[in-house]
N, C-alpha and C positions, 0 to 999 in steps of 0.2 A: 697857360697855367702859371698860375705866383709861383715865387721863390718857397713861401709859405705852405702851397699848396703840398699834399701829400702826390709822390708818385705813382701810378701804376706797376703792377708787378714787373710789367716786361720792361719799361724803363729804368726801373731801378738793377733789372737783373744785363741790362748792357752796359750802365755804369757801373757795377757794381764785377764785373767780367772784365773790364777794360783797367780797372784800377789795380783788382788782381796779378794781371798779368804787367803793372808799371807802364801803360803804354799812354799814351797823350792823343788828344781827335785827332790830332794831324797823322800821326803813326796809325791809329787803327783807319783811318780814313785811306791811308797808303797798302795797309794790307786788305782792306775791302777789293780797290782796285784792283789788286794783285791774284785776287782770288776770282774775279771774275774772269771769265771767258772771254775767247777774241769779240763777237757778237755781242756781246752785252757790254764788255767794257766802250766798245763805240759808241751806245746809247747811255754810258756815264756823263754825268755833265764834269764841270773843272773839280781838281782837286780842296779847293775852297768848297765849291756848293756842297761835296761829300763833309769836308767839318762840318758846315751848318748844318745837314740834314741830320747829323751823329746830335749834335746838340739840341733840336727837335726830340729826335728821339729819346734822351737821356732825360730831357726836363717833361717827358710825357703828354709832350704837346703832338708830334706827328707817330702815330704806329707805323714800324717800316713797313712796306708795300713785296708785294714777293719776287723782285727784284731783292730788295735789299733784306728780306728775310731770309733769303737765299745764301745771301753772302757771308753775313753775318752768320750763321750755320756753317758754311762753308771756313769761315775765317776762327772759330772757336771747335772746331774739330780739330784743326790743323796747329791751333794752339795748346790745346788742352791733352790730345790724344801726342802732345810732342811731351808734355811734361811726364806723364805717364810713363812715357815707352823709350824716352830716351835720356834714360840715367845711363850714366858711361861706368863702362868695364872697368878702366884704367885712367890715370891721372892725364894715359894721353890724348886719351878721348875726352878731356873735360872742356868745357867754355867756360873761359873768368867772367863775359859779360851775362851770361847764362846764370849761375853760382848768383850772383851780387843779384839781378831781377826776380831768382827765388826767393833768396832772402827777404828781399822787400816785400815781396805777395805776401809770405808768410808774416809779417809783421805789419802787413795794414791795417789799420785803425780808423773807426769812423768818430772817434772823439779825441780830444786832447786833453790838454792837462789843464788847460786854460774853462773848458766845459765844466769838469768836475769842481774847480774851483769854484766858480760862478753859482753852481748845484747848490753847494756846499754853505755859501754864501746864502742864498736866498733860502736855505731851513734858517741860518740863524737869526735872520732877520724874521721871520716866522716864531720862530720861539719866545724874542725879547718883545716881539709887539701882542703877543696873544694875548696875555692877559691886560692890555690896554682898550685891542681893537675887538677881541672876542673871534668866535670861530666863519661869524657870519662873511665877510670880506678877505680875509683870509683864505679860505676851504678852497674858494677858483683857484686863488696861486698854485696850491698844490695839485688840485686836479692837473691845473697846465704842466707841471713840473712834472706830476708822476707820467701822464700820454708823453713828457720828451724824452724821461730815462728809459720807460716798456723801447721808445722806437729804439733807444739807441743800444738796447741789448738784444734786439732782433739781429741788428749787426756783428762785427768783429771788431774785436777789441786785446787788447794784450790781455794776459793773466793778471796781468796789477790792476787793471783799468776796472775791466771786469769786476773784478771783487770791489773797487771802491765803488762801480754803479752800482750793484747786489745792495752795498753798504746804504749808498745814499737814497735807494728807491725804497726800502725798508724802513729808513726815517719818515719817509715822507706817508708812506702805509699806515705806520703807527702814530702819527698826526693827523690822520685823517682819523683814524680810528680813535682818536682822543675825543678829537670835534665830533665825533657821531654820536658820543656818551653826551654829551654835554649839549648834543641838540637833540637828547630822546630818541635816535634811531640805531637800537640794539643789533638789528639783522647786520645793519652797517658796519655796526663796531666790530660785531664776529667775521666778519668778511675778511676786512681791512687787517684784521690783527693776524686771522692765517696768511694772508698776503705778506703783513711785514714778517711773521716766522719763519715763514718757508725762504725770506731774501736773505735775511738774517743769517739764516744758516749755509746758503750760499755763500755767504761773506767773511763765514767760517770767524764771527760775531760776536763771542757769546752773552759779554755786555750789553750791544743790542738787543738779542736775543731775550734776556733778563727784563730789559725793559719792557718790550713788549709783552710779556707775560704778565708783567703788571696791570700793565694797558686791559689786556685781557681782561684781569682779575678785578681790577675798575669798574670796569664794564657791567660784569656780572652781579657788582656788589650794589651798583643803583635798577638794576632789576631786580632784586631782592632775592636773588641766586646765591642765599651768601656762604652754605656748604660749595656749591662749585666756584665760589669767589677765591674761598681758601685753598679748595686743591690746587688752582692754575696759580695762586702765588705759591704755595708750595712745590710745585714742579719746577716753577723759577729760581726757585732757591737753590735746591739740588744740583742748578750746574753749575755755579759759584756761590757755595754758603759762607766764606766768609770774605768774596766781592762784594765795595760798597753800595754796589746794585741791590745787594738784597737788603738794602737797610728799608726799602722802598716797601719789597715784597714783606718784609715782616711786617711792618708799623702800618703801612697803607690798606696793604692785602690781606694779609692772614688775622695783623690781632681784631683789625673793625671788623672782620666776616665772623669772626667765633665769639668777638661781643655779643653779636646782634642774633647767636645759634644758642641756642636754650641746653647749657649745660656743660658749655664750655669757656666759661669766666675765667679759673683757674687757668686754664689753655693761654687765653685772650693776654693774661696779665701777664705770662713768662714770655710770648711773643714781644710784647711792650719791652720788656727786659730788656731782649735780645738785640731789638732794634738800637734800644739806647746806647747798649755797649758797641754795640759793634758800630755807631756813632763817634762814639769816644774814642774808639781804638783807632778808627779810619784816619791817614793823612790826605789834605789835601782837598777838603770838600769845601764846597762854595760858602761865602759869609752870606748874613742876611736869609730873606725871606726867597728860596731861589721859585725858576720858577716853575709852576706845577707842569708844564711841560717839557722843560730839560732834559736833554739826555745826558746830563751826568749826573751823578747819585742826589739823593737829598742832604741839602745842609742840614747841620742841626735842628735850625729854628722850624726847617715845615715838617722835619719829623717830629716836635714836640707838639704843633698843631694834631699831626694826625694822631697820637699819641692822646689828645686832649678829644678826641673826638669817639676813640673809643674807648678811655673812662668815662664819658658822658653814656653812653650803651651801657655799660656796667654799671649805671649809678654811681658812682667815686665824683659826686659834687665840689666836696673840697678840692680835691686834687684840678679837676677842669680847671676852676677859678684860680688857682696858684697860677698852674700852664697858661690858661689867658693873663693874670696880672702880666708873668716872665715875657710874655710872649708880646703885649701891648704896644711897645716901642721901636719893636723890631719890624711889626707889622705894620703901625700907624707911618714910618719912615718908606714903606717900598710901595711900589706903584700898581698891587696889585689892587685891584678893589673886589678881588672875588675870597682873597685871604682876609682881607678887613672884615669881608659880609659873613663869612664862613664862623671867624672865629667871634661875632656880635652873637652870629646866632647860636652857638654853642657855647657860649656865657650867658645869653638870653635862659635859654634851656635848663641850666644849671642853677639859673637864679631862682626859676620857676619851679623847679621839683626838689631844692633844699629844702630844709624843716621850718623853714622860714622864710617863704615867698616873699622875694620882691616885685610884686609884679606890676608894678610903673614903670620899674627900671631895666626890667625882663620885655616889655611892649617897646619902650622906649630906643631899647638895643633892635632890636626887630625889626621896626618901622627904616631906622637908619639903614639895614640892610637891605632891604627890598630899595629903597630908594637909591642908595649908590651902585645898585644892579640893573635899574629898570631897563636900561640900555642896552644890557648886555647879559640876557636873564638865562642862566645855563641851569640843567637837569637838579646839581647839586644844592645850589640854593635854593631851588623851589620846593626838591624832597624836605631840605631841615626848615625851611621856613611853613611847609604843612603841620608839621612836627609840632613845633612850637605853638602854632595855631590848634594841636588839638590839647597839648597839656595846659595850655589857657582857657580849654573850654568851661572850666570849674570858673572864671569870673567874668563868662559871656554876655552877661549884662551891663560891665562897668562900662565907660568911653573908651578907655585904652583897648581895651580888646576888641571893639565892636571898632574901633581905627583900622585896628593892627587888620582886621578882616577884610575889612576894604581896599587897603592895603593891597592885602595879598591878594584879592582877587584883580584887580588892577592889575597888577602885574604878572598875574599869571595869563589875559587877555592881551597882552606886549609880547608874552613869551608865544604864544600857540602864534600869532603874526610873525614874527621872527625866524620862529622852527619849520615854516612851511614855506622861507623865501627861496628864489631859487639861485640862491649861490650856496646852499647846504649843498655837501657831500652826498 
């Protein structure tokens, strides 16, 4: 069996019994023999063959034989029924080497501090390439990631360690459940997002916590759930309403769900508000275009995006166009190209349904978005470039539109290929 290989239960539970107790092959190898009988220790072979047979057994390669099922039984009674039963009365019944072998049992750990780092390491490098490399090549790493952190909280671990795997297998939940939005697989995202809440909260989080609630509220708002889009950012809020986490949950989650809810505009605009202020107020938030999967709060600049996307739900054309002019330079400078495409097509939109259509310049933005997405064609730019496709249906006979069509079917024949490869979550 590889090093690779996963263990069997009973191998893992005689390494895992010998580590316990601080003892080494050669030690438990010496207390096997010891435990055997006059008759049977004779048909032991040397002290050595007993390590290697320990090391068979631990890497799950030989199952002991009832000889050494035997002993082993015999060798973890006699260890484990002494821990139990023989706590001392008085200090002068104590053992110092006894005392110091406890301790160490009780404080073994099957990860270090060098693992978590490495963890920790490989989301961020996940974060800064997503919006280059998309969810598609990506998604495996964290599948890999998440099966290493489940096995290694099967195990023990200290109280600190603990809480930062809770911490770190929750990131990696709620980045799967990001990719699941954005590869159209809803069941998934729901999954994923009680998986990263329920660690989250383990991790005693609430940040995290926040965020995945977002995540959540995401999810539900390109299903067109967008009353249950708002309550799950609205429960997000509530455990820190004026953490910059919730700048997220306002502007992302609650005001674009109550845009796009018949009768709650008023609602929509104070949410917008709040978001901003509590923008302004916030120290410390990232410059530029950050990125849509971060886990730290939203800069400015993509709160004013989202911002720009639910005046566009509200009809407020002018204002979009402002938010895109402000927004243009800051956008056109970061390497996102799903921010580029996002915010073409929600200047596309706005140029379409002013009082005075531009629409060469509205196709024109469009077509450019579809094409610096082809590669990488996620839920969200296909829902607004439909969008667009249908408020252009008033000039369905000109070129521009019958392009911008083509276009978009094009690319949505890229995306349905993409979304059913099998490195999706």
């Amino acid at each position: 069996m590889g090093q690779d290989a996963v263990r069997p239960p009973w191998a893992e539970e005689i390494r895992t019994r010998r580590h316990r107790l601080c003892w080494s092959q050669k030690e438990l190898a010496r207390r096997l023999f010891l435990a055997a009988d006059e008759k049977t220790r004779a048909q032991l072979p040397s002290r050595d063959s007993i390590v290697r047979e320990i090391r068979f057994h631990e890497r799950g390669e030989h199952r002991p034989g009832p000889v050494y099922a035997e002993l082993y039984r015999r060798v973890w009674e006699i260890a484990f029924n002494g821990e139990r039963q023989g706590a001392a009365s008085s200090l002068e019944d104590e053992d110092a080497t006894r005392i110091v072998a406890r301790a160490r049992a009780l404080t073994y750990s099957n990860v270090d501090d060098a693992v978590l780092d490495d963890a920790e390491l490989s989301i961020a490098r996940v974060v800064g390439a997503y919006e280059g490399e998309g969810p598609w090549p990506l998604a495996q790493r964290m599948l890999l990631l998440r099966q290493t952190l489940h096995g290694l909280l099967d195990g023990r671990q200290s109280a600190r360690q603990r809480r930062a795997l809770f911490r770190l297998a929750a990131k990696v939940s709620g980045l799967l459940a990001y990719m699941a939005v954005n590869l159209d697989k809803p069941s998934l995202c729901d999954a994923y997002c009680t998986e990263a809440e329920l660690l989250a909260r383990e991790a005693e989080d609430v940040e995290l916590a926040m965020w995945t609630m977002g995540t959540r509220s995401f999810g539900l708002y390109y299903q067109g759930r967008y009353a249950d889009a708002d309550h799950a950012a609205a429960a997000g809020i509530r455990l820190a309403p004026s953490n910059p986490q919730a700048i997220r949950l306002l502007v992302n989650g609650r005001a674009r769900a109550l845009a796009r809810t018949t009768g709650h505009n008023t609602e929509a605009r104070r949410r917008i508000e709040e978001a901003l202020t509590l923008s302004d107020t916030s120290e410390g938030l990232p410059g530029g275009m950050s990125s849509c999967v971060a886990f730290t709060p939203y800069s400015p600049a993509r709160t004013m995006a989202n911002a720009a996307t639910a005046l566009l739900s509200l009809g407020d054309h002018t204002q979009v166009l402002e938010h895109a002019e402000a927004l243009d330079p800051l956008v056109e400078e970061s390497d996102s190209r799903w921010s580029k495409a996002l915010l073409r097509l929600d200047t596309a939109s706005a140029l379409l349904t002013q009082r005075d259509p531009d629409v060469g310049r509205a196709l024109e933005l469009g077509h450019q978005a579809l094409c610096m997405t082809v590669s990488a064609p996620i839920k969200s730019i296909g829902q607004r470039a439909e969008e667009l496709a249908q408020k252009a249906s008033r000039w369905s006979s000109t070129p521009e539109a019958i392009g911008f069509r083509h276009r978009l079917a094009s690319w949505k024949a890229t995306a349905r290929t993409r979304h059913t490869a099998k490195t999706a979550p």
